[in-house]
C-alpha positions as a printed NumPy array, in Angstrom:
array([[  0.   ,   0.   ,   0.   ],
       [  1.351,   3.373,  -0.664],
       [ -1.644,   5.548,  -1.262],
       [ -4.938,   5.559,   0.616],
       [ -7.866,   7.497,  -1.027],
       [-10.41 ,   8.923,   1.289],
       [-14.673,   9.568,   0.294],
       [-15.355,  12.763,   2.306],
       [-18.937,  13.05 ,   3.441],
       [-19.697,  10.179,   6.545],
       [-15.965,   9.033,   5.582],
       [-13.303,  11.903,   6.944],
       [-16.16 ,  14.993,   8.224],
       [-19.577,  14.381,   9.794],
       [-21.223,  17.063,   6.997],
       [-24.831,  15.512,   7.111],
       [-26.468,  18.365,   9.667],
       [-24.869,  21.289,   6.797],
       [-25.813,  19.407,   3.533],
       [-29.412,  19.028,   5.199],
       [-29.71 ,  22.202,   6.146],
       [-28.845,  23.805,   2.777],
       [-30.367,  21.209,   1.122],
       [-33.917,  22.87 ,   2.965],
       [-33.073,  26.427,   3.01 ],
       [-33.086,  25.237,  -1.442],
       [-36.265,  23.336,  -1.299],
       [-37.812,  26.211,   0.631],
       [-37.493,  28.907,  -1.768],
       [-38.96 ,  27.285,  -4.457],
       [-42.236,  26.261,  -1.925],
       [-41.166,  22.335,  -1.063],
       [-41.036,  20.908,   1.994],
       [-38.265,  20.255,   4.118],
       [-36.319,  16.81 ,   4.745],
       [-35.707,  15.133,   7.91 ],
       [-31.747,  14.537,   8.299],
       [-32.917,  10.736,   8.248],
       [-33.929,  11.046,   4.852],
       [-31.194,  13.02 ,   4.112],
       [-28.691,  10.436,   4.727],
       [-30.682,   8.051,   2.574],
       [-30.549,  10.709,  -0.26 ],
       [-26.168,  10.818,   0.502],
       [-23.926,   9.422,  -1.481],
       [-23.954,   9.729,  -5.297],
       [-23.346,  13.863,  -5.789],
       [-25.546,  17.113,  -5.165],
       [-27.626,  16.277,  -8.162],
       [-29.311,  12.783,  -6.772],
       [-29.253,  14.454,  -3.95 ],
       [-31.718,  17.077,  -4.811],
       [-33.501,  14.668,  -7.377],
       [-34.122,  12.438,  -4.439],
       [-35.018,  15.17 ,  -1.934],
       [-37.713,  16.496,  -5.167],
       [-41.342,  15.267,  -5.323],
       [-41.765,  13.082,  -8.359],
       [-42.441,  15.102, -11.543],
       [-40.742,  18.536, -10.001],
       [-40.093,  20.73 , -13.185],
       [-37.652,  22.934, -11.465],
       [-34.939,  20.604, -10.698],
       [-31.977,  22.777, -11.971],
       [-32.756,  25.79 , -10.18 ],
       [-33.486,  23.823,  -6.892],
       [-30.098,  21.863,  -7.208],
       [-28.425,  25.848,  -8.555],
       [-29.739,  27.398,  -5.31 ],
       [-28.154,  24.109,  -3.241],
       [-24.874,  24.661,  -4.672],
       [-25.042,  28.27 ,  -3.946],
       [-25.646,  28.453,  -0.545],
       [-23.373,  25.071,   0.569],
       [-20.813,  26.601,  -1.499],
       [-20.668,  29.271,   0.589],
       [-21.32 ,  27.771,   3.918],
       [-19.217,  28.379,   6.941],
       [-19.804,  24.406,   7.703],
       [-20.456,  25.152,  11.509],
       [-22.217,  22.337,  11.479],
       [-19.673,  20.282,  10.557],
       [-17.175,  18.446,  12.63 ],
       [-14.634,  15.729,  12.211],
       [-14.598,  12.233,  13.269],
       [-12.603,  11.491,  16.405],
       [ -9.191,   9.854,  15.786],
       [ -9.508,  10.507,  12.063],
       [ -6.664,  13.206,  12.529],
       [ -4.953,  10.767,  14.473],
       [ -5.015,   8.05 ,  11.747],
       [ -4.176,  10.64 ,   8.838],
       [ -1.067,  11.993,  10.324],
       [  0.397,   8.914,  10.931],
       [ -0.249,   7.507,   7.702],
       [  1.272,  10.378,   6.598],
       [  4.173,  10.004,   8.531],
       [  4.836,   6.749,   7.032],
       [  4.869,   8.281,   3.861],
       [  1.577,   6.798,   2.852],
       [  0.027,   9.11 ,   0.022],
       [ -3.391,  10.448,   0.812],
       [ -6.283,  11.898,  -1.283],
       [ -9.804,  12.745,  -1.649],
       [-11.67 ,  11.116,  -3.868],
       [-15.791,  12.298,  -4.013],
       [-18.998,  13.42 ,  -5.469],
       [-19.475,  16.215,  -3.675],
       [-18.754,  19.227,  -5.748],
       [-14.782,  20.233,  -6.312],
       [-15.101,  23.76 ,  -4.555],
       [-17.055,  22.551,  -1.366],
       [-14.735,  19.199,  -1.427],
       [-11.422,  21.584,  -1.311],
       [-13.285,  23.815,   1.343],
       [-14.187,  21.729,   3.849],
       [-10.769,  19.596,   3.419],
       [ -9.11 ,  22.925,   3.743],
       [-10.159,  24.152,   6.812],
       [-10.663,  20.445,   8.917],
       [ -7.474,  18.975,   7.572],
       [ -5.092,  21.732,   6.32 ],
       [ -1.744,  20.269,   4.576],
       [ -2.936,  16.337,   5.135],
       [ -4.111,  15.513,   1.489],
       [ -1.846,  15.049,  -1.566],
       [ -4.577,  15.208,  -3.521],
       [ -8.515,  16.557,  -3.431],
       [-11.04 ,  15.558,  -6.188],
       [-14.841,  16.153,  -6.488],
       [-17.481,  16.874,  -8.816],
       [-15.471,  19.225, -11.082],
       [-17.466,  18.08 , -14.036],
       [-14.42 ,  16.708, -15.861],
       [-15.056,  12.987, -14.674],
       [-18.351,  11.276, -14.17 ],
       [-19.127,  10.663, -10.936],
       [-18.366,   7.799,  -8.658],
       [-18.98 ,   4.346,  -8.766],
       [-17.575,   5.468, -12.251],
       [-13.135,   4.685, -11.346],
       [-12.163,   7.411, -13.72 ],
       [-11.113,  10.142, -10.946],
       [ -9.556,   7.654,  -8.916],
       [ -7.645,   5.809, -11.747],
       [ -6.601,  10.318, -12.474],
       [ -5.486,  10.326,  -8.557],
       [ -3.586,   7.476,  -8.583],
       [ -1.772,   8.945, -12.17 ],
       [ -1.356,  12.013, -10.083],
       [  0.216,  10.863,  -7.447],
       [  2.322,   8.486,  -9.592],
       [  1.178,   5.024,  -7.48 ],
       [ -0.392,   2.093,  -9.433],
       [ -4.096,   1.154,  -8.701],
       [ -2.674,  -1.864,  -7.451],
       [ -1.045,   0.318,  -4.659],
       [ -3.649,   2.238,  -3.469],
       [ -6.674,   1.487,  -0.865],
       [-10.092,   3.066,  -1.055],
       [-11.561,   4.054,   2.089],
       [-15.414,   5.367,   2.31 ],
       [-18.976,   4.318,   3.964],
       [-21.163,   4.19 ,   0.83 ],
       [-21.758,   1.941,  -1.617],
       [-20.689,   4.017,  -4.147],
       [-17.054,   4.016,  -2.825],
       [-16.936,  -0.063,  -2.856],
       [-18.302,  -0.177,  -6.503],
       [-15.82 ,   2.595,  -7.176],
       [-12.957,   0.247,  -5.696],
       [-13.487,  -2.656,  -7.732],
       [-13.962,  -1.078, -10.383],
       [-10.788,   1.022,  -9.942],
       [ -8.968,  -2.283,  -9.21 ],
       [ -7.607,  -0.877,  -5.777],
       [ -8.445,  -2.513,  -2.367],
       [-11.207,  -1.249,   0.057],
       [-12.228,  -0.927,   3.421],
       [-15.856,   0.579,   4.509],
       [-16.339,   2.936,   7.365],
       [-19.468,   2.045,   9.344],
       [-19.158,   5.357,  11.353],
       [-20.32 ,   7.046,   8.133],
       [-24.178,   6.989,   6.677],
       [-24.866,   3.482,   5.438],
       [-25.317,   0.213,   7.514],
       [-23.175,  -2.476,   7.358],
       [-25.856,  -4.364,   5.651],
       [-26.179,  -2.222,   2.792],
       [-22.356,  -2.044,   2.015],
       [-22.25 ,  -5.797,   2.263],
       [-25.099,  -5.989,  -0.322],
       [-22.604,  -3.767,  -2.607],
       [-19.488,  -5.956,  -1.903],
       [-18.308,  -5.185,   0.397],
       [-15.85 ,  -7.569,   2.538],
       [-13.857,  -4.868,   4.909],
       [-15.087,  -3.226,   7.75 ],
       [-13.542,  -1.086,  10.437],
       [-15.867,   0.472,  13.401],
       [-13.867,   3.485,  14.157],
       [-10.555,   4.997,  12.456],
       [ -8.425,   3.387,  15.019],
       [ -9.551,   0.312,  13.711],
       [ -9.023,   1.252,  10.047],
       [ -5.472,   2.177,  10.998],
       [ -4.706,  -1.95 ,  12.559],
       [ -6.569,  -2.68 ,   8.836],
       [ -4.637,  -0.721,   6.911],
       [ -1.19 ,  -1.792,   8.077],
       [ -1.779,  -5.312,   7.115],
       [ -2.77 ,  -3.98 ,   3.347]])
């Protein structure tokens, strides 16, 4: 192993209470109701634009300007709602201090994903990709294969780390190992149903995973 890529949202920052809450203050100016933040973490996972397709009544005809008005008021969030995962720090320096490349690799979009990673965890990451628009989203492997390029490791080489489904699809697919996080937004259930076959309960567990990779 000498690269471990990193989903963001329910992986490395807690960011469920802010995307629900700007995900509402969207859906409320154009007269829809709010979500609960149990749905929201159902709706999690695959970008901003599920996200506010799923969060839409059937049938909605102004999806784009709902999913606009998201983007504009997350992308300039504070994210006070926000908070890191305990020990995640932890495990991320001393990966790094092993010399273990580390990135970002999600679907949330590339200026919130470079926000948020900048002010939680500033000069951890190698590397930070989201939704830029240049590379389809994930389970598609295409920005992870472009990480691993990036930061000149083979797939081979590198481990995925994330609690969706999306991020074990995006591992096999990527032909890199994987471990889920089942601190993050999906059951252990669900990611088993994807695939699935790594689990760790807490970072310091990921970290006694990872060493044996």
């Amino acid at each position: 192993m000498r690269a471990v890529f990193f989903d963001l949202d329910g992986t490395i920052l807690d960011t469920l209470p802010d995307i629900a809450f700007s995900l509402n203050e969207a859906l409320s100016a154009y007269g829809y109701p709010a979500c609960t933040l149990a749905q929201v973490r159902t709706f999690v996972g695959d970008g901003a634009a599920k996200l506010v397709q799923r969060a839409l009544p059937a049938g909605a005809e102004n999806a784009d300007a709902v999913y606009a008005e998201f983007c504009k008021i997350y992308g300039a969030s504070s994210h006070a709602r926000t908070q890191p995962y305990g020990g995640m720090r932890e495990l991320l320096e001393g990966l790094k201090g092993r010399g273990v490349k580390l990135a970002v690799v999600t679907n949330k979009p590339q200026g919130a994903a470079r926000t948020s990673v900048a002010k939680f965890y500033p000069g951890i990451f190698d590397y930070v990709g989201g939704d830029s628009g240049n590379f389809p989203c994930k389970p598609d492997p295409a920005l992870a294969r472009y990480c691993a390029l990036t930061l000149r490791v083979a797939v081979g080489e590198c481990v995925f780390v994330g609690d969706g489904e999306a991020d074990v699809l995006t591992a096999k697919n990527a032909g890199m190992g994987c471990v889920s996080a089942l601190w993050g937004y999906r059951t252990r259930g669900q990611l088993a149903a994807a695939g699935a076959n790594a689990f760790a309960s807490s970072p310091e567990e990921l970290g006694k995973i990872l060493a044996n990779f």
